[in-house]
C-alpha positions as CSV (number, residue, x, y, z in Angstrom):
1,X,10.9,-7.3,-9.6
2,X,11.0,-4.3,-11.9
3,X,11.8,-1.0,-10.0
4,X,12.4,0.8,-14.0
5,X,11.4,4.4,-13.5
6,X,10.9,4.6,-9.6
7,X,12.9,6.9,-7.4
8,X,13.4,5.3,-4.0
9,X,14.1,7.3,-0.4
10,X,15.7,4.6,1.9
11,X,16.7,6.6,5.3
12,X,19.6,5.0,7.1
13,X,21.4,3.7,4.1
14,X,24.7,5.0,4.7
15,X,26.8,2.3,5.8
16,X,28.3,-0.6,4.5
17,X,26.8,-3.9,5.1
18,X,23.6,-2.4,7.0
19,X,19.8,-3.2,6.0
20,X,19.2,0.1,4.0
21,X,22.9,-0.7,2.2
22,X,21.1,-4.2,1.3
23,X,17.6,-2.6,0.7
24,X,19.4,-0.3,-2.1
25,X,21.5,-2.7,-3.5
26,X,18.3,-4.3,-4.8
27,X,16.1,-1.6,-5.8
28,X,19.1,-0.2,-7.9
29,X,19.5,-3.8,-9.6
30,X,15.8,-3.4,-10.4
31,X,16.6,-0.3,-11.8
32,X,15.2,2.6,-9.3
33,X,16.9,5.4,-8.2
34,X,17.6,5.1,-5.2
35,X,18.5,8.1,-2.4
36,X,20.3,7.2,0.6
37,X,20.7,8.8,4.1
38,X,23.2,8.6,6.7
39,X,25.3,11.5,8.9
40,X,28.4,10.1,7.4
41,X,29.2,11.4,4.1
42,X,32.9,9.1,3.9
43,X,30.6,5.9,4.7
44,X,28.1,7.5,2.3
45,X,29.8,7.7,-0.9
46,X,31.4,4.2,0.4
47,X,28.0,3.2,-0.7
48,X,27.6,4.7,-3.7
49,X,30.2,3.6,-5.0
50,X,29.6,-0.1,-4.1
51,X,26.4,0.2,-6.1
52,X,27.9,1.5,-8.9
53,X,25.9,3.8,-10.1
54,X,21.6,4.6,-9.8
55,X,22.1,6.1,-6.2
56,X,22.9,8.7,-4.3
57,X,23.6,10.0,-1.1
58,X,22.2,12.8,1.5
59,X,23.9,13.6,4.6
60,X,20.7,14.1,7.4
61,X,20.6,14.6,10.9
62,X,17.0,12.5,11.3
63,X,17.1,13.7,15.1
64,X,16.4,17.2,13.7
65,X,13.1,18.0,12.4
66,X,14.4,20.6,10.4
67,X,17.0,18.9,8.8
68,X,14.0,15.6,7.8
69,X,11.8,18.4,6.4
70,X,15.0,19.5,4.5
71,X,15.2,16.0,2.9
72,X,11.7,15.9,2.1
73,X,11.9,19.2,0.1
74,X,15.1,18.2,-1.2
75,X,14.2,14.3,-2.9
76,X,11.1,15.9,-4.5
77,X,8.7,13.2,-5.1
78,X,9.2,9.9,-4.7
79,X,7.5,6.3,-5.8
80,X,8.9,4.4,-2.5
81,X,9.9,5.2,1.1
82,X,11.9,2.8,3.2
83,X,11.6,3.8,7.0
84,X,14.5,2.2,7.6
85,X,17.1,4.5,10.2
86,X,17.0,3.6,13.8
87,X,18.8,4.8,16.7
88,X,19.2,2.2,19.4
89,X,19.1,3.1,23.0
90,X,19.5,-0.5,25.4
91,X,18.9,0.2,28.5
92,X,16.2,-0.3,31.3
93,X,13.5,1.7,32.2
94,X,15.2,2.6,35.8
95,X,18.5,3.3,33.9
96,X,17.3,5.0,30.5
97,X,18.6,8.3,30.0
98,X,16.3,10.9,29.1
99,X,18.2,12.7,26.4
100,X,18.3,9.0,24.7
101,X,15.0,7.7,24.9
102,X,13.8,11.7,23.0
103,X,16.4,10.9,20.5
104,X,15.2,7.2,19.8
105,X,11.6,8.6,19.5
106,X,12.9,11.5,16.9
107,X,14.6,8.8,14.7
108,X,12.3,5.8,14.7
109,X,9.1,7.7,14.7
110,X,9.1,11.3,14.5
111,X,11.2,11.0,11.7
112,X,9.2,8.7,9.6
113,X,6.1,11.1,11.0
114,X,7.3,14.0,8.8
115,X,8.4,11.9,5.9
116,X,5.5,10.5,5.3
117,X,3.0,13.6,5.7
118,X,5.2,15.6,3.5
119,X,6.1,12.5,0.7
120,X,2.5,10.7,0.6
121,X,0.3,13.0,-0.6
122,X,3.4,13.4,-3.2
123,X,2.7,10.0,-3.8
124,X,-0.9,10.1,-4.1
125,X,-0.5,13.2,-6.4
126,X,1.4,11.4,-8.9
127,X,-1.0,8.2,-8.6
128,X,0.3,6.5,-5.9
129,X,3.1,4.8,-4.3
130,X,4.5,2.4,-1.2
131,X,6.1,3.3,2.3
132,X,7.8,0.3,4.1
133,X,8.3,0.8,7.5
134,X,11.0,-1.5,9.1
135,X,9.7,-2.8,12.8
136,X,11.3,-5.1,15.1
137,X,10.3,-8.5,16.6
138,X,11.2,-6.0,20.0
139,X,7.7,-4.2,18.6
140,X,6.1,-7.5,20.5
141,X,8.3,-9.9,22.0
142,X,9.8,-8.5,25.2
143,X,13.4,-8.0,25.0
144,X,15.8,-7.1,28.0
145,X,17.5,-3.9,27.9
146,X,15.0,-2.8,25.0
147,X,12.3,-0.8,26.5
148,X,12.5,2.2,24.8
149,X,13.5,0.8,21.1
150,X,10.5,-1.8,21.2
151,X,8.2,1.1,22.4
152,X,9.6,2.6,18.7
153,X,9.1,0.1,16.9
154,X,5.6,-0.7,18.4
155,X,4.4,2.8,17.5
156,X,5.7,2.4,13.7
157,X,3.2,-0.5,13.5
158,X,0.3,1.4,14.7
159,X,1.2,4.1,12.8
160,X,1.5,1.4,9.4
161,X,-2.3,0.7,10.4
162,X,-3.5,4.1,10.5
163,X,-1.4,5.3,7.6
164,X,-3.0,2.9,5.0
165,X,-6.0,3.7,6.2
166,X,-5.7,7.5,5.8
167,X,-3.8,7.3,2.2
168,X,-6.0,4.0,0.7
169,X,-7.6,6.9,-1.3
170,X,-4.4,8.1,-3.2
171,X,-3.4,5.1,-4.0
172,X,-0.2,4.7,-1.3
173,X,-0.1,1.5,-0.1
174,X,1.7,1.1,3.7
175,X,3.0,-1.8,5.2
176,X,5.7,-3.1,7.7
177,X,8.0,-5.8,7.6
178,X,9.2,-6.7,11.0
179,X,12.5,-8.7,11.1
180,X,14.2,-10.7,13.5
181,X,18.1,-10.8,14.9
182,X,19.8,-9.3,11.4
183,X,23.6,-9.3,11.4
184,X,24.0,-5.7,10.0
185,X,27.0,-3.8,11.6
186,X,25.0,-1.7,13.7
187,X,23.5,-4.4,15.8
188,X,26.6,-5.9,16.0
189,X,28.3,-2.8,17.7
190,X,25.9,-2.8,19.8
191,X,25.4,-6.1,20.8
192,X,28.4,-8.1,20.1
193,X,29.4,-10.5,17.6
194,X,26.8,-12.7,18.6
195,X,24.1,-10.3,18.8
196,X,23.7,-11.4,22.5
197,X,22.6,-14.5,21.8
198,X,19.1,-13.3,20.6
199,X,19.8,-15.4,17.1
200,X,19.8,-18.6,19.4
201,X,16.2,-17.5,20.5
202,X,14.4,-18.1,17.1
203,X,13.1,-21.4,15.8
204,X,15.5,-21.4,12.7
205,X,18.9,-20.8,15.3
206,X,20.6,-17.9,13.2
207,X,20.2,-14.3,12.4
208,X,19.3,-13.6,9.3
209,X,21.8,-11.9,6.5
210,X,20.7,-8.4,5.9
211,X,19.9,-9.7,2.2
212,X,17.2,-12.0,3.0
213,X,15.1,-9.2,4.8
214,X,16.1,-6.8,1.7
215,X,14.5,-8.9,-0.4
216,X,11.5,-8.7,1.4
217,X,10.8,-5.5,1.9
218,X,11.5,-4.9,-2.3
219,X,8.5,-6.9,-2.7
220,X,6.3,-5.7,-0.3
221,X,7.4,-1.8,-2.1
222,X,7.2,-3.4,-5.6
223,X,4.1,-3.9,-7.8
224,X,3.8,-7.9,-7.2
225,X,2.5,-6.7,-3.1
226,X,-0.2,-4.4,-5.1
227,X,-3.4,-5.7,-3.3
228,X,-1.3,-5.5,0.3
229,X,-1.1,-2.5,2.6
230,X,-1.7,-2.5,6.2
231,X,0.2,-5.2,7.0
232,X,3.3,-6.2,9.0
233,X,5.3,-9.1,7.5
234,X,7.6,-11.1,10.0
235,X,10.5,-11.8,8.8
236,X,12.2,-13.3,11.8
237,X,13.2,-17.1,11.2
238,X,9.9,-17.8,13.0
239,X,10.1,-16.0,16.4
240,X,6.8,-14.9,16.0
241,X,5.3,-18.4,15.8
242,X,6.8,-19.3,19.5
């Protein structure tokens, strides 16, 4: 894949050995620019540094709308978005708290909300473009514990849908790739080493390595996915087949 020339926003890319780390790590060897988002600016540079150049890093609060229309004025236009941040909140319905469940909403959807209305018609402007949302196998498989964060990810694939519908015209193309159990070092914080024992729940008996859903979601953004947009690309060692 040949990224040469593109500049790349990939929220939640702050951290070491997470999805967005992964995501970047390829776009930069494809030769993109790549920004990267995270609230840590130690961790942050962490990454830079690890990628050795091509990238750089913008401490955001996604919670804050402010603060995500701050980002989109900074980066300017862009060729790709990666949707990529989440906030997790595990808990069930009876026992959610309130403050959690509006912060999960602020960072998995409103979040990429404003992004995208301020970057696409950026985008379009410039002749077009590619937004990758990342979804869940939680957006349709019922999860314990996971109400809230499969509601999230549920909205981000409507929201794909309607998306490429609405910016067809200017040449955006918008797509979701859905992934399975991933061991990233978020999930495993939150989870446990074993991720709960979700990776024992797919057909293939593993979660996946944050690379092999980074490669995935560089083709769907690169020029080889050119006739896709709409779509939602499982990439969950078959849970979606069972």
């Amino acid at each position: 894949m040949d990224f040469a020339g593109k500049t790349a926003l990939v929220t939640g890319s702050g951290a070491i050995g997470g999805l967005g780390h992964a995501i970047a790590k390829i776009f930069v060897g494809c030769g993109a620019t790549v920004i990267l988002t995270g609230v840590d600016r130690a961790r942050g540079a962490e990454v830079v540094a690890d990628l050795g150049g091509g990238a750089r890093f913008v401490r955001v609060d996604l919670s804050s709308v402010d603060e995500v229309r701050r980002l989109a004025d900074e980066v300017g236009p862009v060729d790709i978005l990666v949707n990529n941040a989440v906030a997790y909140t595990l808990a069930s319905t009876v026992g959610q708290d309130l403050d959690e469940y509006d912060g999960a909403f602020a960072v998995n959807v409103r979040a990429p909300f404003v992004l995208t209305a301020m970057l696409a018609p950026k985008m379009a402007a410039n002749g077009g473009g590619s937004i990758v949302n990342i979804s869940s196998t939680a957006a349709a498989k019922a999860e314990p514990g996971m109400t809230v964060y499969s509601a999230t990810k549920a909205a981000m694939e409507a929201l794909t849908r309607a998306w490429a519908a609405e910016f067809v015209e200017g040449n955006v193309r918008v797509n979701a790739v859905r992934p399975g159990p991933m061991h990233t070092s978020k999930l495993v914080g939150a989870l446990g080493p074993d991720l709960g024992g979700l990776g024992q729940a797919v057909p293939m008996r593993r979660s996946a390595d944050p690379s092999e859903v980074a490669e995935v979601v560089a083709f769907v953004a690169s020029d080889k996915a050119s006739f896709m947009t709409g779509a939602t690309i499982a990439t969950d060692g078959g849970r979606a087949a069972i």
